[in-house]
C-alpha positions, -999 to +999 in steps of 0.1 A: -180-121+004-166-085+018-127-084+005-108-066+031-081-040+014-056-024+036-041+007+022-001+017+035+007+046+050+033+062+060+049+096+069+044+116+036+026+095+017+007+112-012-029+119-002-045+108-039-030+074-034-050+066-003-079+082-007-082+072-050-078+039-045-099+041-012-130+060-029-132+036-061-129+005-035-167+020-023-180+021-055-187-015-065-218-033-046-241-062-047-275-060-063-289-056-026-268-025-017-248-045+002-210-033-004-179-057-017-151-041-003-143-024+033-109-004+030-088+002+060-058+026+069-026+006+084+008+020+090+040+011+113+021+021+146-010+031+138-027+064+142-027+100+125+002+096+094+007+129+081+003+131+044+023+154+019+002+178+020-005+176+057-037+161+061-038+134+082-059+098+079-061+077+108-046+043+105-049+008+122-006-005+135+001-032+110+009-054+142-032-055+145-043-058+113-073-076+105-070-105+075-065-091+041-078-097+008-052-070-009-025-047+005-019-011-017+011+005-010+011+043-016+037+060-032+046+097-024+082+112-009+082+093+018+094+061+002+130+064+003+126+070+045+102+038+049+119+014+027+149+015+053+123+008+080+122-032+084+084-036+099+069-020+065+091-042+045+083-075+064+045-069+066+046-065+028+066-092+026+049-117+051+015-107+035+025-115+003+042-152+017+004-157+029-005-150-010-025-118+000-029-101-032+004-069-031-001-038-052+008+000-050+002+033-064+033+050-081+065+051-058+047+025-038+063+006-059+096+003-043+084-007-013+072-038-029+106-043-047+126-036-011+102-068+002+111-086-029+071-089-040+083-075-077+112-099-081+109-117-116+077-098-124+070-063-144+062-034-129+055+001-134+057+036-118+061+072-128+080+077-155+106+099-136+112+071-114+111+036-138+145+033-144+156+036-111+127+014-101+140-016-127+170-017-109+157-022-075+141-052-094+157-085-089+150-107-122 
């Protein structure tokens, strides 16, 4: 059965936290060859999202998505900007309603906190940023 992961962008996301999670998604396969996982690139309204850095990945608008198994959040300076932005916050929050399984990488974090995903659970991020990340928390 192919599990469908979306990974979200967004302006300034940290490169390493699409394309880690993105690269060890293509590792695991059936005995045949035949792969487990397809990964795609979603953000607000699809197309190039710059990254930190400034390389760019191509993305699919959230408004299209296909079904998901998982969403991954990515974490990187662009948080604080995004998590005022309501459509990243209800597509996070409307995919984990339709229990599709919610994770992030670092700072990503918060954006599943700002669509209440974390509330009553633990959760981790950088260390610079855990305190201010167990506030955003709801218990």
């Amino acid at each position: 059965m192919l599990r469908r992961i979306g990974i979200l962008l967004f302006a300034d996301f940290q490169l390493l936290d699409a394309a880690g999670p993105a690269a060890a998604f293509e590792v695991p396969r059936w005995e045949d060859g035949t792969t487990l996982y397809e990964t795609v690139m979603l953000s607000a309204d699809g197309g190039p999202v710059r990254s930190s850095c400034g390389a760019r990945l191509h993305s699919l608008c959230i408004d299209t998505a296909p079904p998901l198994h998982t969403v991954l959040v990515c974490g990187g300076g662009g948080t604080r900007e995004v998590a005022a932005e309501p459509g990243l916050i209800s597509f996070i929050a409307a995919q984990a309603a339709a229990r599709v399984r919610a994770g992030s990488v670092c700072t990503g974090a918060f954006l599943l906190a700002e669509a209440g995903v974390l509330n009553g659970h633990r959760a981790t991020t950088h260390w610079r940023y855990a305190a201010r990340l167990a506030r955003s928390i709801r218990r």
